[in-house]
C-alpha positions as CSV (number, residue, x, y, z in Angstrom):
1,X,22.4,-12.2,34.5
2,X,22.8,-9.9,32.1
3,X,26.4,-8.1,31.0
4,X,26.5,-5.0,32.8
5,X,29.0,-3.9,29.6
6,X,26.3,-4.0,27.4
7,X,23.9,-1.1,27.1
8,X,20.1,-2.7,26.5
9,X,19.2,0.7,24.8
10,X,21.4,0.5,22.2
11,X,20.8,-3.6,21.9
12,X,17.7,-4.3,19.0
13,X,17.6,-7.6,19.2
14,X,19.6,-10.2,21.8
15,X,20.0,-13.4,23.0
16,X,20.0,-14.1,26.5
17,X,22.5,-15.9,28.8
18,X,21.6,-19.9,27.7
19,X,19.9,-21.6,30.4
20,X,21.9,-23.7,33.1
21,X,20.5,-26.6,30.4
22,X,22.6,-25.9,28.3
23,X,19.2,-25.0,26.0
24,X,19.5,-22.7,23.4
25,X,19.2,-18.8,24.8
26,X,15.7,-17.4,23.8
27,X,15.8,-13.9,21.5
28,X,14.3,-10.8,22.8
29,X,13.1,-7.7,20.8
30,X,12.6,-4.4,21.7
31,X,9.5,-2.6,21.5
32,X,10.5,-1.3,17.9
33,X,12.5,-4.2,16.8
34,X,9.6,-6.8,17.4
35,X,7.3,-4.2,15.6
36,X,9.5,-4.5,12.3
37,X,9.7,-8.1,13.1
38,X,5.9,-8.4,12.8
39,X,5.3,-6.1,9.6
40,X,3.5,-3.5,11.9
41,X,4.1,0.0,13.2
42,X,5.1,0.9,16.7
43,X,2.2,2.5,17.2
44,X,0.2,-0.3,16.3
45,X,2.2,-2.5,18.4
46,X,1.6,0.2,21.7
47,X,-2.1,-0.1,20.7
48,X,-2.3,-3.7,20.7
49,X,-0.4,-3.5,24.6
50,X,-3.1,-0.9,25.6
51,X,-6.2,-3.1,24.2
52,X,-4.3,-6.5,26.6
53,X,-4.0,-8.5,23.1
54,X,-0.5,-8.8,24.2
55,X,0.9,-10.2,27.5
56,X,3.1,-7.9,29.6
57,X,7.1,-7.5,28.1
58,X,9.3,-8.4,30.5
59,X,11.4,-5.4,31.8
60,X,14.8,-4.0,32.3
61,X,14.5,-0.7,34.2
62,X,12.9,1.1,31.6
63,X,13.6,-1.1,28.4
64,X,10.8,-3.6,27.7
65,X,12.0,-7.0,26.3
66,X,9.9,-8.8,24.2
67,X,9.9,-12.4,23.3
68,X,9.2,-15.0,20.3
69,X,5.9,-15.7,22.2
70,X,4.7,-11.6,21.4
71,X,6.1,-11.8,17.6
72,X,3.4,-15.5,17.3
73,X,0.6,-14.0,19.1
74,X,1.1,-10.5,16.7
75,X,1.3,-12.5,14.0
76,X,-2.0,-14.7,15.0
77,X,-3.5,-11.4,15.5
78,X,-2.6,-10.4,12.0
79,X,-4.0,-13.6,10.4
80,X,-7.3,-13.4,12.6
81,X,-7.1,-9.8,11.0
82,X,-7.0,-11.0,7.1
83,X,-9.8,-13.8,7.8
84,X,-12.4,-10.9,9.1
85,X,-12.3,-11.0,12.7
86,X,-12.5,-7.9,14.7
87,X,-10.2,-6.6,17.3
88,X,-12.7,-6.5,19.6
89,X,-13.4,-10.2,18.5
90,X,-9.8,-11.3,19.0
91,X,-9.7,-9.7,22.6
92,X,-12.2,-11.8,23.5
93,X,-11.2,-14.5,22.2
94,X,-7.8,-14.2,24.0
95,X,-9.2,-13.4,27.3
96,X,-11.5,-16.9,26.7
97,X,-7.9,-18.6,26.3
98,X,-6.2,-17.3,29.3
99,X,-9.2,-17.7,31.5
100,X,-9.8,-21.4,30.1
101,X,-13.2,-21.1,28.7
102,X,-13.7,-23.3,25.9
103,X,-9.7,-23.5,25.4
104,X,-9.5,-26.2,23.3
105,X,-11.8,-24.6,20.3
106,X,-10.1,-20.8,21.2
107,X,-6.7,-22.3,21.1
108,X,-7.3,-23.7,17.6
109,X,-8.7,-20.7,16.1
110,X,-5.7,-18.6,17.5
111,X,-3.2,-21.3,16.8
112,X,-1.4,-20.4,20.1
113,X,-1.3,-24.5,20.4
114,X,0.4,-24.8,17.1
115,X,3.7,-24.9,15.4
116,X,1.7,-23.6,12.5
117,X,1.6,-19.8,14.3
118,X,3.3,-17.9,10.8
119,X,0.7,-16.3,9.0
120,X,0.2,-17.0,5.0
121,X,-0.2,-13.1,4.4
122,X,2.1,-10.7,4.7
123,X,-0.4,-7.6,5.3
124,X,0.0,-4.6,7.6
125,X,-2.8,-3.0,9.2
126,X,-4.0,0.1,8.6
127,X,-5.4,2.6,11.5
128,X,-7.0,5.5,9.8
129,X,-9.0,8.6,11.3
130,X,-12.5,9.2,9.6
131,X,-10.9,12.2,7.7
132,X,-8.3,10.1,6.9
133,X,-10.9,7.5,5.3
134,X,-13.0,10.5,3.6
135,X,-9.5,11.6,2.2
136,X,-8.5,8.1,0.8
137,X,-11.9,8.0,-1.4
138,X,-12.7,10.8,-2.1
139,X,-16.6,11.2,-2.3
140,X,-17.0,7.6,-1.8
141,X,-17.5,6.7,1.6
142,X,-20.9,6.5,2.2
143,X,-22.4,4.5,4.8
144,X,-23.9,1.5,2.2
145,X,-20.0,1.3,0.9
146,X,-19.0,1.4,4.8
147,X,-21.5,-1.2,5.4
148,X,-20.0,-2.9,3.0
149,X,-16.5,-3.0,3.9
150,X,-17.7,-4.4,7.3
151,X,-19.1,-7.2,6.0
152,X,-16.1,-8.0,4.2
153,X,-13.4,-7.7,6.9
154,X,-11.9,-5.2,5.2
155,X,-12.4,-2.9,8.2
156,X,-13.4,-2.7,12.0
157,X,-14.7,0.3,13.8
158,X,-12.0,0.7,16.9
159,X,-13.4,3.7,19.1
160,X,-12.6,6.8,17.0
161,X,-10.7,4.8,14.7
162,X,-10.6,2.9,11.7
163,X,-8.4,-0.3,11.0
164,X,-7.9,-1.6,7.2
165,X,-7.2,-5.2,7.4
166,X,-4.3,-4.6,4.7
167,X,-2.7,-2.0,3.4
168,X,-2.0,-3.9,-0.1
169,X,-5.9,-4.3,-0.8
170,X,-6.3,-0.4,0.6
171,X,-4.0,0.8,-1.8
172,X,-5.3,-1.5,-4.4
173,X,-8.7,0.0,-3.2
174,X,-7.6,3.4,-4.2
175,X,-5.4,3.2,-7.0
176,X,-9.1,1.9,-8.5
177,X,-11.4,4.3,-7.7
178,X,-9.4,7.1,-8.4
179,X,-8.5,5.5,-12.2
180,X,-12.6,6.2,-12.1
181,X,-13.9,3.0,-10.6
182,X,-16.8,3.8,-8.3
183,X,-15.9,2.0,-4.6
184,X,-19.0,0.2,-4.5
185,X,-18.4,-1.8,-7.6
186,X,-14.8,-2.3,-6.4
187,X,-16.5,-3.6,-3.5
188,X,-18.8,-6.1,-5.6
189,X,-15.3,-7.0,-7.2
190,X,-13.6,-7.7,-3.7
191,X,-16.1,-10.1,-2.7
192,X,-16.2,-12.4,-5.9
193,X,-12.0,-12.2,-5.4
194,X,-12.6,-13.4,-1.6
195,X,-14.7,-16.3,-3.2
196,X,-12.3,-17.1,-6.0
197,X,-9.4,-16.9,-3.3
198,X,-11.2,-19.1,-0.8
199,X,-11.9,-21.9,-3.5
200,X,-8.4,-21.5,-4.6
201,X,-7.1,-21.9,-0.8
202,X,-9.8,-24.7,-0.3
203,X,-8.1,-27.1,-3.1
204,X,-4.3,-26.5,-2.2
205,X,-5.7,-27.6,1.5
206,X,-7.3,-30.6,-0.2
207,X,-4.3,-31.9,-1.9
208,X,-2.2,-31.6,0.6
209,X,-4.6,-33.6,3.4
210,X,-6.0,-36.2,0.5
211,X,-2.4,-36.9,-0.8
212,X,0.2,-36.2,1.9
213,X,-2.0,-37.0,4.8
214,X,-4.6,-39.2,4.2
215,X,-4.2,-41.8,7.0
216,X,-3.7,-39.6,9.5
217,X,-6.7,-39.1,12.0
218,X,-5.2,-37.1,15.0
219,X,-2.5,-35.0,14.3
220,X,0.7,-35.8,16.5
221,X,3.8,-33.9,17.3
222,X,5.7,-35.7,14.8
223,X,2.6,-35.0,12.4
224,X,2.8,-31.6,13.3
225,X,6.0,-30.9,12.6
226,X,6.1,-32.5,9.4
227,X,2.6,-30.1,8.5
228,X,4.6,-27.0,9.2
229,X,7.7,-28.0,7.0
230,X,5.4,-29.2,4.1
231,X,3.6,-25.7,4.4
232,X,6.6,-23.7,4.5
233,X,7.4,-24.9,1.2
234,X,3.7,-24.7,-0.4
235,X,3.4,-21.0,0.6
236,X,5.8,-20.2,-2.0
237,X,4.3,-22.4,-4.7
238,X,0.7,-21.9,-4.0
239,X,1.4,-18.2,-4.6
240,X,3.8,-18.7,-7.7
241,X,1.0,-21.0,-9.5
242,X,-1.7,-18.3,-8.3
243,X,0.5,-15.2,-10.0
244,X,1.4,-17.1,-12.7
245,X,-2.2,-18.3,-13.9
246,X,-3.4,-15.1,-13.3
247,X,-1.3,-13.5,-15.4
248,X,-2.6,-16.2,-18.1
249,X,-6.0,-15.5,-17.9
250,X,-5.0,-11.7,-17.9
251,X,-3.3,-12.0,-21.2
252,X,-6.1,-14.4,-22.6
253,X,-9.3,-11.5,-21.3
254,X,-7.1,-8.7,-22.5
255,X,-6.6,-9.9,-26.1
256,X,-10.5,-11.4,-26.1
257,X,-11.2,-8.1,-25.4
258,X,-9.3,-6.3,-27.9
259,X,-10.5,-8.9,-30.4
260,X,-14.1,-7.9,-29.7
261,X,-13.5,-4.3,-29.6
262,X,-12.2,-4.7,-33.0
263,X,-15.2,-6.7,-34.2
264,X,-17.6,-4.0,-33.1
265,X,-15.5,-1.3,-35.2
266,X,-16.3,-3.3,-38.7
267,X,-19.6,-3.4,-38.8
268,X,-20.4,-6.0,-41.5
269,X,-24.3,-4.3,-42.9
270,X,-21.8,-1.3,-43.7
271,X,-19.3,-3.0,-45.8
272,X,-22.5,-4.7,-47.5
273,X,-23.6,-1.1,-47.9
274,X,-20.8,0.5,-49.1
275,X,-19.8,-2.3,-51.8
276,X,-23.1,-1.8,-53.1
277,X,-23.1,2.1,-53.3
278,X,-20.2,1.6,-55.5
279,X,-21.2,-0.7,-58.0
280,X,-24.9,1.3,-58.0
281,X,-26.8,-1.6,-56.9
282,X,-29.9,-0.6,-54.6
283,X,-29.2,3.0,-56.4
284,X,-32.5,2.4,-58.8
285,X,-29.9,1.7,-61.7
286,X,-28.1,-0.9,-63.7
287,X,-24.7,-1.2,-63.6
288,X,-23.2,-0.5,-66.9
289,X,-21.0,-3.0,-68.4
290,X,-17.5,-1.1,-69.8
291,X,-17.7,-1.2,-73.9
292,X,-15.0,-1.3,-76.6
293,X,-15.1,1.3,-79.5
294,X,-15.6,-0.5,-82.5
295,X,-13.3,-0.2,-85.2
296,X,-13.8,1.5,-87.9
């Protein structure tokens, strides 16, 4: 039972009384508290409630609690997000799990069944109007680069709506087209990115399952456990040796370039040219050897 001293309003986050266990008291958000928690906005939180891709909070009068459970499945939902899916896609793929059709496959893909539940990313998504979208590029949104978009995962149609997967790539997005870089060919960029990215993600996976779990077959509990604490530690190196060779190859293409800018300013038939108009050769004359008076 709760403290009657304590005001739940005025209480963000708090643990509850520890069970007669002795287990460790679980910790419950409110609505705006588990919001921050998850990188989203309250109103994307409210809108997740009203689409059912959240189970009920548990309530206090009019305070509703959230728990650990809510901040996992918003996070799933965020990851599900970055990899394409739709939210239509993800409510159906929920209401397959909690009904028990093909659970096993549906609580893989949503990692509900997994210790592994904290996303890689760290992106927010974006809910813009269509004016909103028109606004953002400016001139640019036309229904080939929307097409586009869709296919990519940037974005999902939601009723009147529109929701950016992340609002990193959507400010990327239009920091670049309005430096003068049409959206389609950023676009054509993003995709070749996704492929790079996906290779990139493809070997860190690799190594770790070829070096660090090769004679496993079946992950067990133990196995599990030991695949979340080796991940939490690769997220921050896989993304330190991804910035850092980047950065590489930027300095490397950024000098070739200037290098071959440079080359195309001297243009070598010119020299040839101009080091013949000065000696007269090619002029129709003789160059004329200096002389020295003779003395008398």
């Amino acid at each position: 039972m709760a403290d009657p001293a304590r005001d739940p309003a005025r209480d963000p986050v708090r643990d509850r009384e520890p069970a007669d266990d002795g287990a460790p008291a679980p910790v419950e958000y409110r609505t705006a508290e588990l919001a921050e928690a998850a990188g989203i906005t309250v109103r994307t939180l409210r809108f997740y409630r009203e689409r059912k891709l959240l189970p009920p909070p548990r309530r206090e009068g009019r305070i509703a609690w959230y728990s650990e459970h809510h901040l996992a499945r918003l996070r799933t939902i965020s990851a599900l997000l970055a990899r394409g899916h739709t939210l239509g896609g993800i409510a159906d793929l929920i209401d397959a799990f909690e009904k028990g059709r093909d659970s096993g496959r549906t609580a893989e893909l949503l990692g509900l069944e997994s210790t592994l539940v904290s996303p890689w990313s760290e992106e927010t998504p974006v809910r813009l109007t269509p004016e909103d979208l028109a606004e953002q590029f400016s001139g640019e949104v036309t229904s080939e680069n929307l097409a586009a978009a869709l296919d990519l995962g940037y974005v999902a149609v939601d009723g009147d709506e529109v929701v950016h997967v992340s609002r990193r790539l959507l400010d990327a997005s239009t920091a670049l087209v309005r430096e003068g870089i049409p959206l389609a060919a950023v676009l054509d960029a993003g995709r070749v990115v996704r492929e790079h990215a996906d290779a990139i993600a493809d070997l860190f996976t690799t190594l770790v399952r070829t070096h660090l779990f090769a004679d496993v077959d079946e992950l067990s509990p133990a196995d599990l456990r030991r695949l979340d604490e080796v991940m939490d530690r690769l997220r921050p190196l896989s993304k330190q040796v991804v910035d850092a060779e980047l950065a590489l190859a930027m300095d490397r293409r950024v000098r070739a370039e200037l290098e071959s800018w440079s080359r195309a300013d001297t243009d070598p038939e010119a020299e040839r040219e101009s080091g013949r108009r000065e000696t007269g050769e090619g002029l129709g004359e003789t160059p004329r050897r200096p002389t020295t008076p003779s003395p008398r």
